[in-house]
C-alpha positions in Angstrom: 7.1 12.4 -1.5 7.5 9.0 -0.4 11.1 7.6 -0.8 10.6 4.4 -2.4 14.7 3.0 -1.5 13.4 3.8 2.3 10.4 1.3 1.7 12.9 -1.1 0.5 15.1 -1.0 3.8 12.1 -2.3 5.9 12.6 -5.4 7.0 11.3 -8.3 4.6 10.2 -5.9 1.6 10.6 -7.4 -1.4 9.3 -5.1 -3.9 8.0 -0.7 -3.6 5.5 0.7 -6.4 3.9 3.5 -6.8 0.7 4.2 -9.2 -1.5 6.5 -10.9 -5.3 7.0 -9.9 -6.4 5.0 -12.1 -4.3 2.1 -10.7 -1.0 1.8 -13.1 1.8 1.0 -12.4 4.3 4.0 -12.7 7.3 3.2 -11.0 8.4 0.2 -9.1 11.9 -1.4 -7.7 11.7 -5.2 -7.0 14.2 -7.5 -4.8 16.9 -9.1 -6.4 15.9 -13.0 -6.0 12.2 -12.2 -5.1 9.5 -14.2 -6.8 7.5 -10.9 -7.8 7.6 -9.6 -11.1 6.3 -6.5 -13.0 3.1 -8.4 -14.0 1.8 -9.3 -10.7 2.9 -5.2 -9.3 0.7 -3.8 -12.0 -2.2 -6.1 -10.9 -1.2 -5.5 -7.2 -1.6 -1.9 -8.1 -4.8 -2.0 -9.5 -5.8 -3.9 -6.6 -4.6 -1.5 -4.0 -6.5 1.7 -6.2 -9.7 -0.1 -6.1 -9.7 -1.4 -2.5 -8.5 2.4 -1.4 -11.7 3.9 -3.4 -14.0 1.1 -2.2 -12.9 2.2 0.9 -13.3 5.5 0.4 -17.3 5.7 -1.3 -17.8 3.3 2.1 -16.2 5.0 4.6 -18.1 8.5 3.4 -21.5 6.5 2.9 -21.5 5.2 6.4 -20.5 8.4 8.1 -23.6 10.0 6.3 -25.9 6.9 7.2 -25.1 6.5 11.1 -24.3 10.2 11.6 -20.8 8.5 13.0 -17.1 10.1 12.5 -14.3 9.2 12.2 -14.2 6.5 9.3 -13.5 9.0 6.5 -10.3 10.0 5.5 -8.8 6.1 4.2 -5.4 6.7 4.9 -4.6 3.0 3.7 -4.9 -0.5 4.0 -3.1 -4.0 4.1 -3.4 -7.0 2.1 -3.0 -10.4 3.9 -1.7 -13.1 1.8 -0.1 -16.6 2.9 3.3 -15.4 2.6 3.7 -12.0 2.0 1.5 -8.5 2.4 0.6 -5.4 0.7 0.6 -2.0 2.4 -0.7 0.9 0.8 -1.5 4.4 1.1 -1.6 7.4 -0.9 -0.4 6.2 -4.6 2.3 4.0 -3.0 2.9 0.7 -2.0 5.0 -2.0 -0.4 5.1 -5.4 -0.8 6.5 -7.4 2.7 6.9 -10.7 3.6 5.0 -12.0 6.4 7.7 -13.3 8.6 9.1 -10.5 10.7 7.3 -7.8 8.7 6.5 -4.1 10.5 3.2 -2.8 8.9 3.4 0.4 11.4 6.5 1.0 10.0 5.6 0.5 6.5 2.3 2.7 7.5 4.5 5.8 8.8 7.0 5.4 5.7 3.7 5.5 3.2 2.3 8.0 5.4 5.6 10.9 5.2 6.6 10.0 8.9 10.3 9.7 7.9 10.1 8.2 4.4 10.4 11.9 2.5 
């Protein structure tokens, strides 16, 4: 299980959410001074759920198309914004601002490498 205090530690993470299948929002901890709010994490996390099963239906079509590997599992993805990014994988997610921010990092936390 991913530790959602540890996703708060990385450096420039202003807020950690996790989130059913369906895409709510189910738990969430958010920065003190950071101009995120609940509202905008339940969108975010609707967001993140359909972009990971868009993903998903395309990474599986394509491998059955071209006969190719290797695209299927998704095990996440980032949002680029101006100033600050999503990363998500698995029901979880992080919310980092751009400056100084470690999306490998954020990737192995998401991902169990050292986040449970």
């Amino acid at each position: 299980m991913t530790d959602m205090n540890k996703l708060m530690s990385l450096n420039g993470a202003i807020a950690a959410f996790r989130f059913t299948d369906q895409g709510e929002l189910e738990e969430h901890l958010i920065a003190s001074g950071s101009d995120i709010n609940e509202d905008a994490l339940d969108l975010l996390a609707h967001v993140c759920q359909a972009n990971l099963s868009i993903a998903t239906m395309q990474a599986r079509g394509w491998e059955k198309v071209s006969g190719q590997g290797g695209f299927y599992p998704i095990e996440g993805f980032t949002v680029i914004g101006l100033e600050w990014s999503a990363v998500a994988q698995g029901n979880y997610g992080v919310v980092l601002k751009n400056e100084g921010a470690d999306y490998q990092t954020a990737f192995n936390l998401l991902g169990g490498g050292g986040a449970s």
